[in-house]
ZAFI-440954 format. One record per residue (C-alpha): residue number from 1; residue in three letters; x, y, z. Coordinates in steps of 0.25 Angstrom, whole numbers, plus 5000, padded with zeros to 4 digits. Layout:
NUM:ala:X:Y:Z $
...
***
This chain:
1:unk:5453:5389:5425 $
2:unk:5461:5396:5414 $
3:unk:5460:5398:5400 $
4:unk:5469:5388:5393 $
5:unk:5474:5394:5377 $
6:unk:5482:5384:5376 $
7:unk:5470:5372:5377 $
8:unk:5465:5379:5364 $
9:unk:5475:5373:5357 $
10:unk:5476:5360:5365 $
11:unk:5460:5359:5365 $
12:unk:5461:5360:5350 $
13:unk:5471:5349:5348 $
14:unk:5464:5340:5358 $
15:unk:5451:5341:5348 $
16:unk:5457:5339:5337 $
17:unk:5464:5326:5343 $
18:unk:5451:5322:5350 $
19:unk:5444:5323:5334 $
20:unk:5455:5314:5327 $
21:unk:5452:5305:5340 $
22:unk:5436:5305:5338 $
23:unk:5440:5304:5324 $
24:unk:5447:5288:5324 $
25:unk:5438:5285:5335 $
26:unk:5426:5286:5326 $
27:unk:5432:5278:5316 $
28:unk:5433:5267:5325 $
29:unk:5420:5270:5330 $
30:unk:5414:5269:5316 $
31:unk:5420:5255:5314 $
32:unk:5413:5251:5326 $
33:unk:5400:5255:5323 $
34:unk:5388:5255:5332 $
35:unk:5378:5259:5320 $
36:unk:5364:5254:5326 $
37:unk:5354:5265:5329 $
38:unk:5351:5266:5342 $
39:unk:5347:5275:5353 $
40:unk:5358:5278:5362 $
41:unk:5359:5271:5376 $
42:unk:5372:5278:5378 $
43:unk:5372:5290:5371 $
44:unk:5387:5293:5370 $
45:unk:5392:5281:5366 $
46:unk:5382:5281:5355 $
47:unk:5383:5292:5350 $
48:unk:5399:5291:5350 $
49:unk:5399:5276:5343 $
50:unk:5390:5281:5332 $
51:unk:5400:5289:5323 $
52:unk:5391:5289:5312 $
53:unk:5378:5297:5318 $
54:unk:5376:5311:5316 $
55:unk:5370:5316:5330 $
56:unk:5362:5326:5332 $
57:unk:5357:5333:5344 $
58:unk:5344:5337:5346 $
59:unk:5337:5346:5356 $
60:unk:5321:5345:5356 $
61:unk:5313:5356:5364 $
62:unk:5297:5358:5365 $
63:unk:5290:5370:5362 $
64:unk:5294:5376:5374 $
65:unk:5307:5374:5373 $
66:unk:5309:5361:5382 $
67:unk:5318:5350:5378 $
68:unk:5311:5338:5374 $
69:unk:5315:5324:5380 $
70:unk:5312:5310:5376 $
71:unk:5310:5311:5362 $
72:unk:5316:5297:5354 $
73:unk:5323:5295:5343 $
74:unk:5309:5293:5335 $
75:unk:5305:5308:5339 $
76:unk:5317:5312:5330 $
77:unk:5318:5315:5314 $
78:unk:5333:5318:5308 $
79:unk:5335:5321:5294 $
80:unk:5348:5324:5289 $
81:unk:5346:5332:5275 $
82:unk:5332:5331:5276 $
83:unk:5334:5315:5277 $
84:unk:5329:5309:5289 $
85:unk:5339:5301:5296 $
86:unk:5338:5288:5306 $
87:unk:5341:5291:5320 $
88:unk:5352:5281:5326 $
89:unk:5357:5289:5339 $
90:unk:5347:5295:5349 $
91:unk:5351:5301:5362 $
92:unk:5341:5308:5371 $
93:unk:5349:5308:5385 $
94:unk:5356:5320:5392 $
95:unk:5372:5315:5387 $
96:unk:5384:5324:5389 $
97:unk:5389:5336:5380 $
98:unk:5401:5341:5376 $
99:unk:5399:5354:5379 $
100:unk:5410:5367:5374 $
101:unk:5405:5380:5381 $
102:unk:5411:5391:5371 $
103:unk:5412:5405:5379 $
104:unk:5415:5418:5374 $
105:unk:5424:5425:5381 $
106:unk:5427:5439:5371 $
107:unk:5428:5451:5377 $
108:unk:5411:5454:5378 $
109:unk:5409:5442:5385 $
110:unk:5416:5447:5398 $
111:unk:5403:5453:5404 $
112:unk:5397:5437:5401 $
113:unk:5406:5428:5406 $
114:unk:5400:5426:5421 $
115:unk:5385:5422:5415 $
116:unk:5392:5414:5404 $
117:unk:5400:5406:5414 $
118:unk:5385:5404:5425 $
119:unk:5380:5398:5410 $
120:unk:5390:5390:5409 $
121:unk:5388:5385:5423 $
122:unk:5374:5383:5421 $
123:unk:5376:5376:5407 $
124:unk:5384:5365:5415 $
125:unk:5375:5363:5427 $
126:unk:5365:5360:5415 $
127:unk:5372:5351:5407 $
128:unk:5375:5336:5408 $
129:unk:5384:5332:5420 $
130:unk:5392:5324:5410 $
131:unk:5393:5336:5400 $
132:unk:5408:5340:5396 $
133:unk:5410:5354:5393 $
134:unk:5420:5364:5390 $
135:unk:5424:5379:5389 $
136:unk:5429:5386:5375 $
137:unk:5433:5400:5380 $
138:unk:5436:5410:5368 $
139:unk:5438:5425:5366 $
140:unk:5447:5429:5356 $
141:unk:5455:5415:5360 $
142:unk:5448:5402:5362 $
143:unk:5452:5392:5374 $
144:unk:5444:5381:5380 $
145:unk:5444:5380:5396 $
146:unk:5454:5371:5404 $
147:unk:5439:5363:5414 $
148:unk:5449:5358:5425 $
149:unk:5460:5354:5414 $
150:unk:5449:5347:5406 $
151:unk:5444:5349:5393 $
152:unk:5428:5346:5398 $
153:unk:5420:5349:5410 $
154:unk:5407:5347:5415 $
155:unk:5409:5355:5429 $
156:unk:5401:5368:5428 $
157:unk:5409:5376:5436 $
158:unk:5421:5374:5428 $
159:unk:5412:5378:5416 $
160:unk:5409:5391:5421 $
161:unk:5423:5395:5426 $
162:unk:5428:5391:5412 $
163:unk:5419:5402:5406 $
164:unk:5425:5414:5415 $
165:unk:5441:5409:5417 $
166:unk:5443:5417:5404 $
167:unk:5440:5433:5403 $
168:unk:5432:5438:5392 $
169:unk:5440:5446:5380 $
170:unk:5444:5446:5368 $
171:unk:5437:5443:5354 $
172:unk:5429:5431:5350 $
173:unk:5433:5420:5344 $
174:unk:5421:5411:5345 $
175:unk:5423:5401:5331 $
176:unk:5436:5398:5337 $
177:unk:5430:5394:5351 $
178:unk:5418:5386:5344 $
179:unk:5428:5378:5337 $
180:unk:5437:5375:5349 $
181:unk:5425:5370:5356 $
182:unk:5421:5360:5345 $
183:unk:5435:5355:5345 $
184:unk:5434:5354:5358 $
185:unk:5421:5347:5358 $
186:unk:5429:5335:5353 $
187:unk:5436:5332:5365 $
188:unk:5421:5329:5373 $
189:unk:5416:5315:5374 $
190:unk:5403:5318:5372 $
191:unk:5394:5315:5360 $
192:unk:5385:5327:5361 $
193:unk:5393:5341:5362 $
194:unk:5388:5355:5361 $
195:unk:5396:5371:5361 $
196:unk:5389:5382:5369 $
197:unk:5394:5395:5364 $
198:unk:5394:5407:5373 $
199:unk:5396:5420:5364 $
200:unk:5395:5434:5364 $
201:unk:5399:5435:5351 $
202:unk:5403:5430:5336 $
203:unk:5418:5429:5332 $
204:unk:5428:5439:5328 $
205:unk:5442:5431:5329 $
206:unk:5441:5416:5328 $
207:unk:5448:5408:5317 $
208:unk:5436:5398:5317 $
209:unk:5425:5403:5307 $
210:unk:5410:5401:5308 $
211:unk:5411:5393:5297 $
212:unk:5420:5383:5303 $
213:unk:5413:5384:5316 $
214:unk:5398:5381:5307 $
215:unk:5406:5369:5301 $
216:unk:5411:5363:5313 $
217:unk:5398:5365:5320 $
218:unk:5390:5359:5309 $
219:unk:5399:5346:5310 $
220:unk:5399:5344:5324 $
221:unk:5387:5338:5334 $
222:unk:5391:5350:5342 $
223:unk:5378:5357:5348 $
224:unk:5382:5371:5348 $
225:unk:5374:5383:5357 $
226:unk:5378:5396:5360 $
227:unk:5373:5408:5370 $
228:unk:5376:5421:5361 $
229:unk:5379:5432:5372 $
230:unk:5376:5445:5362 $
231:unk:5378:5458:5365 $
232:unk:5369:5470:5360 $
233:unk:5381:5477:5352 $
234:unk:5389:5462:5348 $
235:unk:5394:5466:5334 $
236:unk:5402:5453:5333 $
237:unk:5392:5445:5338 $
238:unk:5386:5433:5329 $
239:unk:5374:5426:5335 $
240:unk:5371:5419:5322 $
241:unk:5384:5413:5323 $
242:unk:5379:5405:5338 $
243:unk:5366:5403:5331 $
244:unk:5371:5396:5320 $
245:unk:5381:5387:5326 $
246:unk:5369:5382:5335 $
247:unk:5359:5381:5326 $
248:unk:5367:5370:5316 $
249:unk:5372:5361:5329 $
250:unk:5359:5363:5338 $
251:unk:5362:5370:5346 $
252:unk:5355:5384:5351 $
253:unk:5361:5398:5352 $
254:unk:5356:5408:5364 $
255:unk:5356:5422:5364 $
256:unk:5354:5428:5379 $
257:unk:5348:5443:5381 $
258:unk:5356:5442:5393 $
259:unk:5369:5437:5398 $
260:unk:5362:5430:5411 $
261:unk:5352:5421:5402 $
262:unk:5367:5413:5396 $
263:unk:5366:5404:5409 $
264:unk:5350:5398:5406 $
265:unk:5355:5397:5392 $
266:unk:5368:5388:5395 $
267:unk:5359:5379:5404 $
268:unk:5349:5377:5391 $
269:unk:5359:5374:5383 $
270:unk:5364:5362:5394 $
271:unk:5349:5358:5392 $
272:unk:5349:5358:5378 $
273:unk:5360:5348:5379 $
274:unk:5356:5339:5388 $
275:unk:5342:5338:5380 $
276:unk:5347:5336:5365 $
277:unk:5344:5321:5358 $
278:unk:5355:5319:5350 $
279:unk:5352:5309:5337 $
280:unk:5360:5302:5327 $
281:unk:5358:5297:5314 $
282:unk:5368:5290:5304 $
283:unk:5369:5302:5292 $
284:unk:5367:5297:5278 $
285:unk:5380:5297:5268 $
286:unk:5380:5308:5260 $
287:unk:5390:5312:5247 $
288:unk:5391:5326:5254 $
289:unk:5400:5322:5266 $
290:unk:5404:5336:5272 $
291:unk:5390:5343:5269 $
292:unk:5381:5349:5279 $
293:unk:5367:5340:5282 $
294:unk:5356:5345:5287 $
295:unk:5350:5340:5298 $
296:unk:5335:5341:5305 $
297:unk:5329:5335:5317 $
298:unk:5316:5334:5320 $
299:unk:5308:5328:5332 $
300:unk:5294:5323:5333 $
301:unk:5286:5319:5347 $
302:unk:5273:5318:5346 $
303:unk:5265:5324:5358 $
304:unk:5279:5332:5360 $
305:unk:5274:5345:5356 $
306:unk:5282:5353:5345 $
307:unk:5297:5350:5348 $
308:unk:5308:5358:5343 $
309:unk:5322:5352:5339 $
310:unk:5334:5357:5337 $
311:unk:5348:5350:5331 $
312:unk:5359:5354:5323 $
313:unk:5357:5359:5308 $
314:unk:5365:5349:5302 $
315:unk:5379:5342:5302 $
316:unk:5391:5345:5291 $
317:unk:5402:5333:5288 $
318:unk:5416:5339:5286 $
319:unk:5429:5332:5286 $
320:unk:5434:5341:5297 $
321:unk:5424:5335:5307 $
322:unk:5422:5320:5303 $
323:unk:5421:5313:5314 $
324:unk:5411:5302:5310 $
325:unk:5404:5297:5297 $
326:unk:5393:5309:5300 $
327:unk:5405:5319:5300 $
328:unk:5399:5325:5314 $
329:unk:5410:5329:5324 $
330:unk:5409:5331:5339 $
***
C-alpha cells in the first residue's frame, strides 16, 4: 500500500463534486418534504430526507463515566440561544460513522508509529461493522491512503497498515490535513461522521489557518476527537488547538502520559460513537443568517442519578457550507 500524492488532488476534486451533488439533491429533497416529527424507524434515511433539521449528537454518561442507554426523546431539553427548541428527529441505535483517522506522520512522530497503528487496529475492532473509515496521512505534505483502491474501509487490518506505509519526516502540516479530511467526509454515505486526530504537535507549514479550520468545524455535524501525543520539550506543540476543535463539535480530546495508553483511548472513542443519541430539531428563522448559535443540551431521568452530557457548542450558517436550510454541512 503506497502513498498516493496524486489522490490529494483527485480526493479534493471528488469532494468538491460530491458537495455540488449533495447540493441539487437537497433541493429536491426539500421539495419532497417528509416534515412530520417522528422518532426514527430507520434512522439513515430519516435523518437524510429531513434537510431542514439541525442534528445534534449527544453522548450521556453517569457519575462514573459509563454511557447511559435508553434514555427518550422526553428525557431530553434543546435550546438554541437559550430558546428551547421541539425535538422532531430522535436516534438512540448503534448506526455507522463516517469516520477520517488524521495521523501525524512529522519527523517526532517516528518513535510512535507502531502504538498508533495497534490503536488504530483496536479502534476498528470496536467500531461498527458497518462503519466506513479512512486514512489522511500528513507531514509537511498531506495525502489520504489508496484501502485496496477504495476511498472507505471498514477492514481493521487494512487500517493499521495504512498508518505505517509512510515513514515519518518532515514538518507539520496538520490544518491542511484536517481540511482534507472534512472534504473528504463528503464522499461517505453516512449521516453521522466523526475526525480522530492523532498529533504530536500544532502546525508550522499548512496553508489552511485555524480560523478556517474553527469555521469549518463549527459549520459541519462532524464530531471531532484527538489523542495529543506531547512531548516534555514540544515548543510547537498546541494542545489548546485539539481541545478547542473538540470541544465546539463534541468531541473529547486525550492526552496519554504514555505512548502504550493511545491504543485504550482509540477503542473509547469507538464507544463513544457507537453510544451517541443524535436529535433534531427544525431551527427557528433568524434575520442573522451566517451568525454563530448557541446551543445546549441537557438531559433529565429521574432515578438515573446525576448524568453528564456532552454535544457540540453551537452551529454557524455560512454560504460556503449551505447544504440545507439549517446551513449544517456534512
Amino acid at each position: 500500500m503506497g502513498r498516493s500524492k496524486s489522490y490529494l488532488l483527485a480526493g479534493t476534486a471528488a469532494s468538491f463534486l460530491a458537495a455540488l451533488l449533495f447540493e441539487c439533491l437537497g433541493a429536491s429533497v426539500r421539495a419532497a418534504g417528509a416534515r412530520e416529527p417522528r422518532e426514527a424507524t430507520n434512522q439513515q434515511t430519516a435523518l437524510s430526507s429531513r434537510t431542514d433539521l439541525v442534528a445534534i449528537p449527544v453522548s450521556v454518561t453517569d457519575s462514573h463515566g459509563n454511557f447511559v442507554a435508553g434514555l427518550k426523546a422526553e428525557n431530553f431539553r434543546v435550546l438554541e440561544d437559550g430558546q428551547p427548541q421541539s425535538i422532531s428527529f430522535f436516534e438512540q441505535e448503534n448506526t455507522p460513522v463516517t469516520v477520517g483517522l488524521i495521523v501525524d506522520h512529522s519527523g517526532s512522530m517516528g518513535p510512535k508509529l507502531r502504538e498508533v497503528a495497534a490503536a488504530v487496529l483496536a479502534f476498528a475492532r470496536s467500531s461498527n461493522p458497518d462503519d466506513e473509515m479512512f486514512v489522511v496521512d500528513f507531514d509537511d505534505t498531506v495525502s489520504v491512503e489508496l484501502l485496496q483502491g477504495q476511498p472507505f474501509t471498514s477492514d481493521a487490518q487494512e487500517l493499521s497498515e495504512a498508518v505505517t506505509a509512510v515513514s515519518a519526516h518532515g514538518q507539520t502540516a496538520l490544518y491542511d490535513a484536517v481540511s482534507e479530511g472534512f472534504l473528504h467526509l463528503k464522499l461517505g454515505r453516512w449521516n453521522k461522521k466523526a475526525l480522530v486526530i492523532v498529533s504530536d504537535g500544532g502546525d508550522n507549514i499548512s496553508r489552511t489557518t485555524f480560523s478556517d479550520i474553527l469555521a469549518t468545524a463549527r459549520a459541519s455535524q462532524t464530531v471531532i476527537y484527538a489523542i495529543g501525543l506531547l512531548s516534555e520539550n514540544g515548543r510547537e506543540e498546541n494542545p489548546g488547538v485539539l481541545r478547542q476543535l473538540c470541544r465546539v463539535t463534541g468531541g473529547v480530546a486525550f492526552f496519554p502520559a504514555r505512548t502504550s495508553s493511545v491504543e485504550a483511548m482509540m477503542a473509547q472513542i469507538a464507544r463513544d460513537l457507537r453510544g451517541q443519541y443524535v436529535l433534531g430539531y427544525v431551527p427557528p428563522p433568524k434575520q442573522d443568517s451566517q451568525g454563530f448559535r448557541k446551543l445546549e443540551v441537557k438531559v433529565s431521568a429521574p432515578g438515573r442519578g446525576a448524568l453528564h452530557v456532552r454535544s457540540r457548542s453551537g452551529y454557524s450558517i455560512s454560504p460556503a457550507t449551505r447544504t440545507n436550510s439549517a446551513g449544517i454541512a456534512p
